[in-house]
C-alpha positions in Angstrom: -22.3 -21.2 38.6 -22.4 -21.9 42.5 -21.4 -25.2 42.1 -18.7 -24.2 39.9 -17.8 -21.9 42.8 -17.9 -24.6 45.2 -15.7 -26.8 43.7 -13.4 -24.3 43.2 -13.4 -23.3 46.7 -13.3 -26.7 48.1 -10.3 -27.6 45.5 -8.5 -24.7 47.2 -7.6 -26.5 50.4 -5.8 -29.4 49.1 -4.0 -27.0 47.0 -2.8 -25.3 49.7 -2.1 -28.1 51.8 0.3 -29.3 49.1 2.4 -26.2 48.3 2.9 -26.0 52.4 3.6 -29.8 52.5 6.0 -29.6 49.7 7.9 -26.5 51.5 7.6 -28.1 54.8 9.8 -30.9 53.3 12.4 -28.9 51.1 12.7 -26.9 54.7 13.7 -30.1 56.7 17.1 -30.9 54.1 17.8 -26.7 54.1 21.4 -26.3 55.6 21.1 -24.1 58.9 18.2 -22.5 60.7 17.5 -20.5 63.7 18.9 -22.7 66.2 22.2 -22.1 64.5 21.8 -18.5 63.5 21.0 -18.2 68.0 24.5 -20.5 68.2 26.3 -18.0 65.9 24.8 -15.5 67.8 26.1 -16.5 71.0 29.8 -16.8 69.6 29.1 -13.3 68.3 29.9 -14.6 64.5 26.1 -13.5 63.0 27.2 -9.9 63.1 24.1 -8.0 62.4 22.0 -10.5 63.6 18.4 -9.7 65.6 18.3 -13.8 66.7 16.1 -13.5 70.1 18.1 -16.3 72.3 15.4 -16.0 75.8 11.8 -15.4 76.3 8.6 -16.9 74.9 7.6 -17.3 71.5 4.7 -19.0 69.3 7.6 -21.2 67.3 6.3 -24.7 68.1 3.6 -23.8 65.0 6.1 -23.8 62.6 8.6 -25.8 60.3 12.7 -26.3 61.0 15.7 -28.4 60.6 14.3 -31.6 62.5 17.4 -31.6 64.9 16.5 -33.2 68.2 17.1 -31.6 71.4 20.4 -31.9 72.4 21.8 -32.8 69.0 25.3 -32.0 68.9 25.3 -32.1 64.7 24.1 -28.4 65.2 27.4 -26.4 63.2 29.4 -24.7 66.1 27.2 -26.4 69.0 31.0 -27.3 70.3 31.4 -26.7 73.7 28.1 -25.4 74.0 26.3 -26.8 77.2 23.9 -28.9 75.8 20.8 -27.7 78.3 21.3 -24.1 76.2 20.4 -25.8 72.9 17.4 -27.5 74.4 16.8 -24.7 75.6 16.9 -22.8 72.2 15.2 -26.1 70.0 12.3 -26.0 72.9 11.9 -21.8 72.7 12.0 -22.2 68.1 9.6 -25.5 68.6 12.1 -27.8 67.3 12.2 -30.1 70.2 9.3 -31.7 68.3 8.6 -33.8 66.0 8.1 -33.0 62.0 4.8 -34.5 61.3 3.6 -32.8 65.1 5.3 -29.1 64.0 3.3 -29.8 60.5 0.1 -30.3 62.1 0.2 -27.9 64.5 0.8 -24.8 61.7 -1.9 -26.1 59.4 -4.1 -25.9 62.4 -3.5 -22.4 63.3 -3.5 -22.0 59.4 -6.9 -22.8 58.9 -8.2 -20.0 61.6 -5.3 -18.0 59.8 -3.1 -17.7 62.8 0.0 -17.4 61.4 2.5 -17.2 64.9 5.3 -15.1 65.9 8.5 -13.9 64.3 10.9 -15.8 65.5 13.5 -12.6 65.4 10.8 -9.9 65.2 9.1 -10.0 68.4 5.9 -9.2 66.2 3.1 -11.6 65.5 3.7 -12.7 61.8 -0.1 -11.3 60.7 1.0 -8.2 61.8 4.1 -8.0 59.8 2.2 -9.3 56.5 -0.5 -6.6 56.9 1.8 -3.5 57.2 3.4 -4.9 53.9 0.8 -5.7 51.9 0.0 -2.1 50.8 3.8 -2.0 49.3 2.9 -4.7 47.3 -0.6 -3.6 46.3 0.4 -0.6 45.3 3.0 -1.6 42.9 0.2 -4.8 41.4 -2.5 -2.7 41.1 -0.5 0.7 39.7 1.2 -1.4 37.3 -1.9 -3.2 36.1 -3.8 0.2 35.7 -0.9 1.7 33.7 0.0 -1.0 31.4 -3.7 -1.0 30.4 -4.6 2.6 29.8 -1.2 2.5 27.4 -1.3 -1.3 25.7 -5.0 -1.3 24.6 -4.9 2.0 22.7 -1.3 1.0 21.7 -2.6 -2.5 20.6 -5.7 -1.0 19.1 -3.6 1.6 16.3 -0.9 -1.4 15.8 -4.2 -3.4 14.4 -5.2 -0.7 12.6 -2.2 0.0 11.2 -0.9 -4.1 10.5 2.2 -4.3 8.4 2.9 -0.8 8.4 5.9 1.4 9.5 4.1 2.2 12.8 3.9 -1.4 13.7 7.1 -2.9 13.1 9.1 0.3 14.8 6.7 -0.4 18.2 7.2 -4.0 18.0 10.9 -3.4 17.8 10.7 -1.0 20.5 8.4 -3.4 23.0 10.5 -6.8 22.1 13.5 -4.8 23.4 11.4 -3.2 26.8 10.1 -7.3 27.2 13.8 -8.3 26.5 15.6 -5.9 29.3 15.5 -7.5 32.3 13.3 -5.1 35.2 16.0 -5.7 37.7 18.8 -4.7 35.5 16.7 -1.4 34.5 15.9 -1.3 38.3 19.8 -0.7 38.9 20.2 1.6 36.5 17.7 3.7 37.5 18.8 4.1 41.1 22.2 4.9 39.5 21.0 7.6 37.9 18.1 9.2 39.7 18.3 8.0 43.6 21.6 8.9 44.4 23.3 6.2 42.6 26.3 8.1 41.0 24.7 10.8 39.5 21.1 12.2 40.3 19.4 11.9 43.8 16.3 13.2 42.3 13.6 10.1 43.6 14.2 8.6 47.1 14.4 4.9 48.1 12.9 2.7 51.1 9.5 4.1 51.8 6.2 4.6 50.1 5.7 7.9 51.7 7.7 10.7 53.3 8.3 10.8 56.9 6.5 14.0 57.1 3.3 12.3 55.0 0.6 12.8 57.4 1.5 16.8 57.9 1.3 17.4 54.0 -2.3 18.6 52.3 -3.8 15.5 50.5 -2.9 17.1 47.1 0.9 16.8 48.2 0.4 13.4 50.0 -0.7 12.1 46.4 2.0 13.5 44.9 4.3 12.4 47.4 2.9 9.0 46.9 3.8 9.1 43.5 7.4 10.2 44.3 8.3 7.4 45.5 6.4 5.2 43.3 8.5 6.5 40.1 11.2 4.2 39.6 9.9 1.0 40.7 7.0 1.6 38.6 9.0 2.4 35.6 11.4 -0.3 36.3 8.3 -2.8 36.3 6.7 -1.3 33.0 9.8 -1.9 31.1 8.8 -5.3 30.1 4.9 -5.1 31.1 3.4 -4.0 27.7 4.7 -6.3 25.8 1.4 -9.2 26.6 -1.2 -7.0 27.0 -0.4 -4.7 24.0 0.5 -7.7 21.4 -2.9 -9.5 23.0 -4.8 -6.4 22.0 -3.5 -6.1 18.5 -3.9 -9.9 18.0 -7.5 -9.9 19.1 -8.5 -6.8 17.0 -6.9 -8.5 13.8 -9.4 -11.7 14.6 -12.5 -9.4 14.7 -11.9 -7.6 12.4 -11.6 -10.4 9.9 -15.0 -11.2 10.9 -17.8 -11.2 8.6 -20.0 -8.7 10.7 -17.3 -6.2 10.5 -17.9 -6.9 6.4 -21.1 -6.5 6.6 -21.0 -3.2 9.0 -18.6 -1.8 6.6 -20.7 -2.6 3.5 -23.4 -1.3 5.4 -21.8 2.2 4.9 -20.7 2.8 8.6 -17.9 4.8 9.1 -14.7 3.0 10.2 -14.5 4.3 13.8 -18.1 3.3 14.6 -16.9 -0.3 12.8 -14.1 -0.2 15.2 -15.7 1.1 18.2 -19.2 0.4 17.9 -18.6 -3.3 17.0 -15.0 -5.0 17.0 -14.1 -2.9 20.7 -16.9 -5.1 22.8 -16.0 -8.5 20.8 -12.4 -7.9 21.1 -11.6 -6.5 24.3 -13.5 -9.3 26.0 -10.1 -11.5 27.0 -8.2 -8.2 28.0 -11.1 -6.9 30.5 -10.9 -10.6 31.9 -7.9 -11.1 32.3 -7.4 -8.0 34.7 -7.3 -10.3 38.1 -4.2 -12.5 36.1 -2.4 -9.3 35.2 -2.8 -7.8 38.6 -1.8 -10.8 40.4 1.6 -11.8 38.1 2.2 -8.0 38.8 2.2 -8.1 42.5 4.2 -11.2 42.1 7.0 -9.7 40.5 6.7 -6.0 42.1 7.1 -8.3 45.5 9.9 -10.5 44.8 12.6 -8.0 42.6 11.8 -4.8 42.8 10.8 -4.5 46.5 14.2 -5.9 47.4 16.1 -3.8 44.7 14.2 -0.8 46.3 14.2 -1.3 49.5 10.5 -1.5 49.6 9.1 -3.2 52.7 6.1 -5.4 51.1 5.4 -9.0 51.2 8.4 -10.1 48.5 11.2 -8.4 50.7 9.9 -9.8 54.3 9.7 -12.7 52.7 13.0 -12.8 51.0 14.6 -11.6 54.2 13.1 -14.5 55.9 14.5 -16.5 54.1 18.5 -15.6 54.9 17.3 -15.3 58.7 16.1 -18.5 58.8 12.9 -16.6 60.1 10.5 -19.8 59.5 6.9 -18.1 60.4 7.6 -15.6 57.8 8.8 -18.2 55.2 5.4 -19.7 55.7 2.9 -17.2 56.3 3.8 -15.4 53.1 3.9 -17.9 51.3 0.4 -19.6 52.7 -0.7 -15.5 51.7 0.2 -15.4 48.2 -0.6 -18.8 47.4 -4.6 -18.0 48.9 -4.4 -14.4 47.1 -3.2 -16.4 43.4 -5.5 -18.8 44.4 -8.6 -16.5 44.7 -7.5 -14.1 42.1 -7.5 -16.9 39.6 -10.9 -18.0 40.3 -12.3 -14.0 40.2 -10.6 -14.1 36.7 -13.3 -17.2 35.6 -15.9 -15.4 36.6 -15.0 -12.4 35.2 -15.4 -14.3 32.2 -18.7 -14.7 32.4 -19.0 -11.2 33.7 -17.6 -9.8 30.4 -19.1 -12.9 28.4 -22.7 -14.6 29.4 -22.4 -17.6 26.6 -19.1 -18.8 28.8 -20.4 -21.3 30.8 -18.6 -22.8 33.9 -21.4 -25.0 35.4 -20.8 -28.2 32.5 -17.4 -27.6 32.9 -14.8 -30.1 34.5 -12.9 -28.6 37.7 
């Protein structure tokens, strides 16, 4: 199992070094980029912008456009003195070279120095660790509650196979799976946060601004508060997998000739179903908690935090994106690729956890 671990471990780095590579490239044919969003700045056309034109910053670690210094090709660099743009491509690190810019961020990657904003003025670790929580919170919540209501769910549809029960809850979950979250997500804040109707649930924050005044029984429920609708707007579609994986792997045990056997054996029914088919059959649910978690906080980070205002990882991320804000681009994604990364190996060995006969060591990386 250690070598399995090993090689697992050691396959991680070229993995990451290839979704950064591949980025770095689509990033050097993406229209724009800070230099320009600065130039707009200074002709006072990126209304609403927070572009930092003066003063230091840790740029020269990360990706851009691969414009020289001086390049005139920069979109409304007319009549710009050219000594400003230098200026502005030396201060975002673009006065070097692509392969040199590469190099230097996987460097700083691998000590996980991740550089400065570009239009933050906050080191880019920083920003990631305030907004992870956001995004924890809505993966792991998610997780928990899709599981304490698809396995019992799954468990009584497999009971019940072919029955009323089970074709009126497979209607109702093909429809939740079919709704898209974001559409539900809309309609939601239309209704309850002040959309045109109800402002019953508030938007932007995980917490109150008076949190830390509150007793901890109203700080949970506070918590909660604002967790409502973007937890709901998640579970729409997330009991669909778990609870049609549950009823599926019930049907297969109990089809089982030990199940036979138990029932000829004059036990009652819930002891078959409990005593015997539960362990068998709940073996790929309980392992695949890490996947379900992690394909959670994926999609908690990238729709709903951004529908909801949330600040996590998906919506400082997303805004990077539009603000051309390069160290963010990178350092969240370099984060979630390490977190899928690691997750998917804790989901192997929980495998083994859950299962001793699975073994890992004869198998091929």
């Amino acid at each position: 199992m250690l070598a399995y671990i090993a090689r697992r471990v050691a396959l991680m780095v070229p993995t990451l070094f290839g979704i950064l590579l591949i980025s770095f490239v689509v990033i050097q044919f993406a229209p724009g980029g800070p230099v320009e969003r600065a130039i707009a700045e200074l002709r006072g056309t990126n209304v609403g912008s927070t572009a930092r034109i003066s003063g230091g910053t840790a740029a020269g670690d990360f990706a851009g456009t691969g414009q020289g210094a001086g390049n005139s090709s920069y979109r409304g660099a007319q009549g710009i003195d050219p000594a400003l743009i230098a200026e502005l491509e030396r201060q975002y690190g673009f006065d070097k070279g692509p392969f040199e810019r590469f190099g230097i961020m996987i460097g700083n990657y691998l000590t996980f120095d991740l550089g400065e904003s570009f239009f933050r003025d906050r080191r880019v670790s920083e920003l990631i660790v305030e907004a992870l929580p956001v995004s924890i919170s809505l993966g792991l919540w998610m997780t928990l509650i899709s599981y304490v209501i698809s396995i019992p769910l799954g468990i009584r549809k497999a009971v019940k196979a072919g029955s009323a029960f089970d074709v009126w809850t497979s209607g109702i979950i093909i429809i939740g799976y079919a709704i898209p979250g974001f559409l539900f997500a809309i309609l939601l804040i239309i209704l309850f946060a002040g959309g045109s109707f109800w402002s019953i649930f508030p938007l932007g924050e995980l917490t109150s601004e008076n949190w830390h005044e509150l007793s901890w029984p109203a700080r949970i429920a506070d918590y909660f508060w604002h967790l409502t609708l973007p937890l709901i707007a998640l579970g729409i579609g997330a009991f669909a997998t778990t609870t049609l994986l549950t009823k599926n792997s019930f049907l297969e045990e109990i089809r089982k000739q030990y199940v036979m056997t138990a029932r000829m054996k004059g036990l009652s029914e819930r002891k078959v179903l409990y005593g015997h088919v539960f362990r068998n059959a709940m073996l790929i649910i309980i392992a695949g908690f890490p996947g379900a978690f992690i394909m959670s906080f994926f999609q908690g980070s990238i729709l709903i935090e951004t529908i909801f205002s949330l600040e996590g990882l998906g919506l400082l991320g997303f805004e990077a994106v539009f603000d051309r804000d390069y160290p963010i681009v990178f350092g969240t994604l370099y984060v979630f690729s390490l977190l899928a990364l690691i997750v998917n190996l804790v989901s192997d060995l929980t495998y083994t956890m859950v299962d001793p006969r699975i073994d890992f060591e004869s198998r091929e990386v």
